[in-house]
TIBAFI-323440 format. One record per residue: residue number from 1; z, x, y of N, C-alpha, C, O in turn. Coordinates in nm, 4 decimals. Layout:
BEGIN
NUM, Z, X, Y, Z, X, Y, Z, X, Y, Z, X, Y
...
This chain:
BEGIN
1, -4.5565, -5.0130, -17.5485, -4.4558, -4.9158, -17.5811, -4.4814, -4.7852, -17.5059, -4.3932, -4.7239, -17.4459
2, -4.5950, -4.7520, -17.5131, -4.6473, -4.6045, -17.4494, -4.7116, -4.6358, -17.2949, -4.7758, -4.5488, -17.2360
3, -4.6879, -4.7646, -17.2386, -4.7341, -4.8297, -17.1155, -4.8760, -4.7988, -17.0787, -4.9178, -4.7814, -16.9643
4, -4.9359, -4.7948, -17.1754, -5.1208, -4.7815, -17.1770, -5.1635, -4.8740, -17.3024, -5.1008, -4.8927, -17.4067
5, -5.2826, -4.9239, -17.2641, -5.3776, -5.0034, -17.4134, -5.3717, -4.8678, -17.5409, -5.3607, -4.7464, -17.5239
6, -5.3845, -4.9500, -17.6703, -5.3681, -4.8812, -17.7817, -5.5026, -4.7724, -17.7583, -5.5001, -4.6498, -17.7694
7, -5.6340, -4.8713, -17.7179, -5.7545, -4.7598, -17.6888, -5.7721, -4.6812, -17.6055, -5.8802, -4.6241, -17.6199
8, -5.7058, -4.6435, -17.5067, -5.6847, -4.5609, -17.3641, -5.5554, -4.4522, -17.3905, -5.4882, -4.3906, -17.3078
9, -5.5463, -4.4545, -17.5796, -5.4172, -4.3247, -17.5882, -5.5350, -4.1998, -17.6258, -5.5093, -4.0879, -17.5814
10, -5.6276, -4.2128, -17.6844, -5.7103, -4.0609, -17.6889, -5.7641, -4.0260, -17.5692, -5.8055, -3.9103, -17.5626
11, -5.7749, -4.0942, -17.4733, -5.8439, -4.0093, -17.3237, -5.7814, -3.9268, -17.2937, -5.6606, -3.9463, -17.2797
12, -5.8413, -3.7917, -17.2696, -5.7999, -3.6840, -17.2504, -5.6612, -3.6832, -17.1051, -5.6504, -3.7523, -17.0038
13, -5.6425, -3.6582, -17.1177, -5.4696, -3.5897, -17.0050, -5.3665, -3.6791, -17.0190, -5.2562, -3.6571, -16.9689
14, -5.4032, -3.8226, -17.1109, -5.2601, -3.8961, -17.1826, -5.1623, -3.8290, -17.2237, -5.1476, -3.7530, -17.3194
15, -5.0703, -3.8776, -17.1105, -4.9348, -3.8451, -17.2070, -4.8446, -3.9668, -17.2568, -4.7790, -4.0505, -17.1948
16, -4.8642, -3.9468, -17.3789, -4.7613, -4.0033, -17.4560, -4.5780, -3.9979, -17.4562, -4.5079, -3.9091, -17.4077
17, -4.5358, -4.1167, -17.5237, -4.3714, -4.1283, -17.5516, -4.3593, -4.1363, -17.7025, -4.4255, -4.2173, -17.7673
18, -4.2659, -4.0432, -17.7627, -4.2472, -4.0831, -17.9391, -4.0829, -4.0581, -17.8795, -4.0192, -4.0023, -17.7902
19, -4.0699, -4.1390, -17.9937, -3.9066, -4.1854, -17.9837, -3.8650, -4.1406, -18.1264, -3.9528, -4.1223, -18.2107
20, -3.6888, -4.1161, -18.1663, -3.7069, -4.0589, -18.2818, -3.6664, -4.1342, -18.3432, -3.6178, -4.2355, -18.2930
21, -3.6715, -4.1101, -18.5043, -3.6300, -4.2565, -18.5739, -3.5186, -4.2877, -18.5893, -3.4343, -4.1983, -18.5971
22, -3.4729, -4.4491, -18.6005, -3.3637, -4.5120, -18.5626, -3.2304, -4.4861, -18.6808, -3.2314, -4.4787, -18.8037
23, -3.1596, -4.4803, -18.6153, -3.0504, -4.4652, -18.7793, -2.9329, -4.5240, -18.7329, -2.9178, -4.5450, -18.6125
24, -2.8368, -4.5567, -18.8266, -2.7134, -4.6529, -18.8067, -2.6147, -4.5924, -18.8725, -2.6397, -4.5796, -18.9923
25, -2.4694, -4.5331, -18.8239, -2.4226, -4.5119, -18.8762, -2.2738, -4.6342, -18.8954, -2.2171, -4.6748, -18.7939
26, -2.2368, -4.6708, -19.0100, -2.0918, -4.7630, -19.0365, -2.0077, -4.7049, -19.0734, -2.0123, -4.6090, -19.1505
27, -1.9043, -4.7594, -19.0180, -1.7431, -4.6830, -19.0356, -1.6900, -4.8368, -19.0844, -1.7191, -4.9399, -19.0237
28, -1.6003, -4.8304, -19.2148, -1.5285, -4.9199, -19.2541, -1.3760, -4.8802, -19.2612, -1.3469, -4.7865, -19.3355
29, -1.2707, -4.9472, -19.1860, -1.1723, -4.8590, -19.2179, -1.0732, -4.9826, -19.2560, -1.1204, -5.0962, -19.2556
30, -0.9228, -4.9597, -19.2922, -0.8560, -5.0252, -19.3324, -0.7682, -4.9937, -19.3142, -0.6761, -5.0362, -19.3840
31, -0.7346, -4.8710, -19.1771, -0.6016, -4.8307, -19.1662, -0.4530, -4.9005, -19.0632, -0.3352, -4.8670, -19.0507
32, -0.5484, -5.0213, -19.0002, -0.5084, -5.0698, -18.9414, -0.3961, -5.2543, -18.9637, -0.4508, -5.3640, -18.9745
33, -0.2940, -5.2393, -18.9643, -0.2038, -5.3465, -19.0317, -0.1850, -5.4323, -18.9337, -0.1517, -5.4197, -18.8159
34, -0.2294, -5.5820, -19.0470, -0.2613, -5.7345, -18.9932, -0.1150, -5.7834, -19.0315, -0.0756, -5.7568, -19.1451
35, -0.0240, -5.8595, -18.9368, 0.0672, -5.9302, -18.9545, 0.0197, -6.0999, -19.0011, -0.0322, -6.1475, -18.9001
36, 0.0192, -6.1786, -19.0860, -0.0110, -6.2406, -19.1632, 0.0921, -6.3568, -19.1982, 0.1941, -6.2935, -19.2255
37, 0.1258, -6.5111, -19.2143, 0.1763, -6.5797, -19.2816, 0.1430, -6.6739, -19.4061, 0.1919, -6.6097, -19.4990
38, 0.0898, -6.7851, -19.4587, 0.0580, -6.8786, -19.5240, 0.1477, -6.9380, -19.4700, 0.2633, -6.9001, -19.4517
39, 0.0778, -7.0758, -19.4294, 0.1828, -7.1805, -19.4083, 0.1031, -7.3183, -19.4628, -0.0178, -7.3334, -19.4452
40, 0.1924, -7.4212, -19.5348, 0.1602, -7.5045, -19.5523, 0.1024, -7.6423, -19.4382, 0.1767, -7.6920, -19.3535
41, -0.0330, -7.6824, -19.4592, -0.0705, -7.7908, -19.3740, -0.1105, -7.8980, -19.4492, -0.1361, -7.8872, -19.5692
42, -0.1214, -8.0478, -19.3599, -0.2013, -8.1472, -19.4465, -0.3299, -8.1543, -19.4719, -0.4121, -8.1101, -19.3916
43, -0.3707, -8.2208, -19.6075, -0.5083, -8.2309, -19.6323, -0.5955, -8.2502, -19.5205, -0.5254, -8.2642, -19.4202
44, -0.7387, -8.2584, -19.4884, -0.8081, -8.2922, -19.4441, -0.9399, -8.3745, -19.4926, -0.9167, -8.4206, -19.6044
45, -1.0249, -8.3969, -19.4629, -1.1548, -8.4834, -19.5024, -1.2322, -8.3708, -19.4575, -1.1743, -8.2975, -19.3773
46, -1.3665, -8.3354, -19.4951, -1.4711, -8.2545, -19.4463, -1.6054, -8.3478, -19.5000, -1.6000, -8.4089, -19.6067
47, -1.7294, -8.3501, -19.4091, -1.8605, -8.4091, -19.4710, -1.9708, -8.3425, -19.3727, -1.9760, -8.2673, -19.2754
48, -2.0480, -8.4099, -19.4506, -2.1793, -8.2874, -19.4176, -2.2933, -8.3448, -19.4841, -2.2810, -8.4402, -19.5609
49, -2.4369, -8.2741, -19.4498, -2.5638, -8.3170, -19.4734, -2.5976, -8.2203, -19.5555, -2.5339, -8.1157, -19.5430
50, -2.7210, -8.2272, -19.6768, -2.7738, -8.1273, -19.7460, -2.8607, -8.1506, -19.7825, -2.8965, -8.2682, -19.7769
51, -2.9472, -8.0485, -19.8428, -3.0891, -8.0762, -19.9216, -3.1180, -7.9391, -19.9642, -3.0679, -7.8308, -19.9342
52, -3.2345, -7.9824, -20.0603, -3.2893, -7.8655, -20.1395, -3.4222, -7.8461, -20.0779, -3.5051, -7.9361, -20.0647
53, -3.4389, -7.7141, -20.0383, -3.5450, -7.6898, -19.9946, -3.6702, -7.5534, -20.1141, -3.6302, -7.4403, -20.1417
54, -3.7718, -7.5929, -20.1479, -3.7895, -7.5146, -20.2356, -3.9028, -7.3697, -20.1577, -4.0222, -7.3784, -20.1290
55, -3.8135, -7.2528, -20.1423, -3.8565, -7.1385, -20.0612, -4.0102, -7.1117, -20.1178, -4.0891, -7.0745, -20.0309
56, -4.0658, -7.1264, -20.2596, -4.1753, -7.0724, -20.2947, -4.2345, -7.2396, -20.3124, -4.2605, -7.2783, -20.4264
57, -4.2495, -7.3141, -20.2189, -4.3346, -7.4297, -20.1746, -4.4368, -7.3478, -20.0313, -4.4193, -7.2376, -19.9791
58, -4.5388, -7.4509, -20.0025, -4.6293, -7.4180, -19.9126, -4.6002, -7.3974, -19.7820, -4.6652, -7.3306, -19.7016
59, -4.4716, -7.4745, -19.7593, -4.4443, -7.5020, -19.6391, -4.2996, -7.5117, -19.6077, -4.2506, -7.6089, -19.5504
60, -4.2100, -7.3720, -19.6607, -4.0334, -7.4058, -19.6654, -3.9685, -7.4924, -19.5412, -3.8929, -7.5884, -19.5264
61, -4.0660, -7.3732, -19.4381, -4.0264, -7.3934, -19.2910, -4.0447, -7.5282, -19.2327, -3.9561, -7.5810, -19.1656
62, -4.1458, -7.5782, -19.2548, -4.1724, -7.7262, -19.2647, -4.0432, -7.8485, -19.3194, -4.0280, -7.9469, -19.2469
63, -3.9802, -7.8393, -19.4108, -3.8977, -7.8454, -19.5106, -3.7783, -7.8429, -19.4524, -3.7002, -7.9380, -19.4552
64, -3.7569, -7.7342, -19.3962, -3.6287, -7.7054, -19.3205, -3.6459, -7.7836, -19.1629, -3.5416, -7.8271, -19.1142
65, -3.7403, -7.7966, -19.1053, -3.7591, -7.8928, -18.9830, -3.7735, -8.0372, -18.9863, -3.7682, -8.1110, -18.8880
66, -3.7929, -8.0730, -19.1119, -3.8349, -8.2278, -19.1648, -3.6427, -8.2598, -19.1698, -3.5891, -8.3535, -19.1105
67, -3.5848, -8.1782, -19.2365, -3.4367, -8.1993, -19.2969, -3.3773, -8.2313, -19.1405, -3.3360, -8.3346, -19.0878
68, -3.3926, -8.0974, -19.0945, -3.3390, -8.1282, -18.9343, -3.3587, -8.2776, -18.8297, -3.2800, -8.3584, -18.7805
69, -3.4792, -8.2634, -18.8296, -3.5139, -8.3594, -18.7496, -3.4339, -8.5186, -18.8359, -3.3762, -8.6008, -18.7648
70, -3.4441, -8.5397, -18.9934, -3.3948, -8.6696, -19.0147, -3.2393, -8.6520, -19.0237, -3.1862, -8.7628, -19.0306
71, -3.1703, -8.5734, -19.0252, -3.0408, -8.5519, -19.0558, -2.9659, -8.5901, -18.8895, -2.8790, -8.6715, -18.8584
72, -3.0409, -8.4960, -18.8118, -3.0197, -8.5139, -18.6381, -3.0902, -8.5821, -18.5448, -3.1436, -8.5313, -18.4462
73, -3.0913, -8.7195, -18.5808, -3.2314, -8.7565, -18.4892, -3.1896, -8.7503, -18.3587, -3.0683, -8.7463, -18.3378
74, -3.2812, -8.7483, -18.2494, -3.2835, -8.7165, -18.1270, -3.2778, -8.8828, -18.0644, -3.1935, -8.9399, -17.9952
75, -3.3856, -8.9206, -18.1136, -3.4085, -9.0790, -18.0275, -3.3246, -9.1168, -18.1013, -3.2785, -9.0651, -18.2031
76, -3.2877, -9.2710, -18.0175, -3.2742, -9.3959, -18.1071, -3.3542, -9.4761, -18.2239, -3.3062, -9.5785, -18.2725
C-alpha cells in the first residue's frame, strides 16, 4: 500500500501515503415514471436442485462444493 515492507516504514526519511476514510454516499429517488402493462401469459414448468447446508457445521464451504460438484457433474 505504502510501496515499502511494513518494517522499512520507521527508517528515518520515509515518506509515507494515508488515504482518507472511505464513505458512500446513496441517493434513492422515485421521481422518475415507468410506463408499465400486465399482460396475461401461459403457465410454465420451472425445476431446480437444492439442499440444506448447515452454516454452523465444520465445514459449510465444503458442503456447498460437495452439493455443486454432485448436482453438476463435470465427467461422465
Amino acid at each position: 500500500m505504502h510501496g515499502l515492507m511494513p518494517m522499512s516504514a520507521r527508517d528515518k526519511g520515509v515518506t509515507l501515503k494515508a488515504y482518507p476514510r472511505l464513505s458512500f454516499h446513496i441517493s434513492i429517488r422515485g421521481d422518475v415514471e415507468i410506463n408499465y402493462k400486465i399482460e396475461e401469459k401461459p403457465a410454465f414448468e420451472m425445476f431446480g436442485v437444492s439442499t440444506l447446508v448447515n452454516a454452523d457445521g465444520e465445514n459449510p464451504f465444503i458442503e456447498y462444493l460437495n452439493f455443486g460438484r454432485s448436482a453438476f457433474p463435470t465427467e461422465p
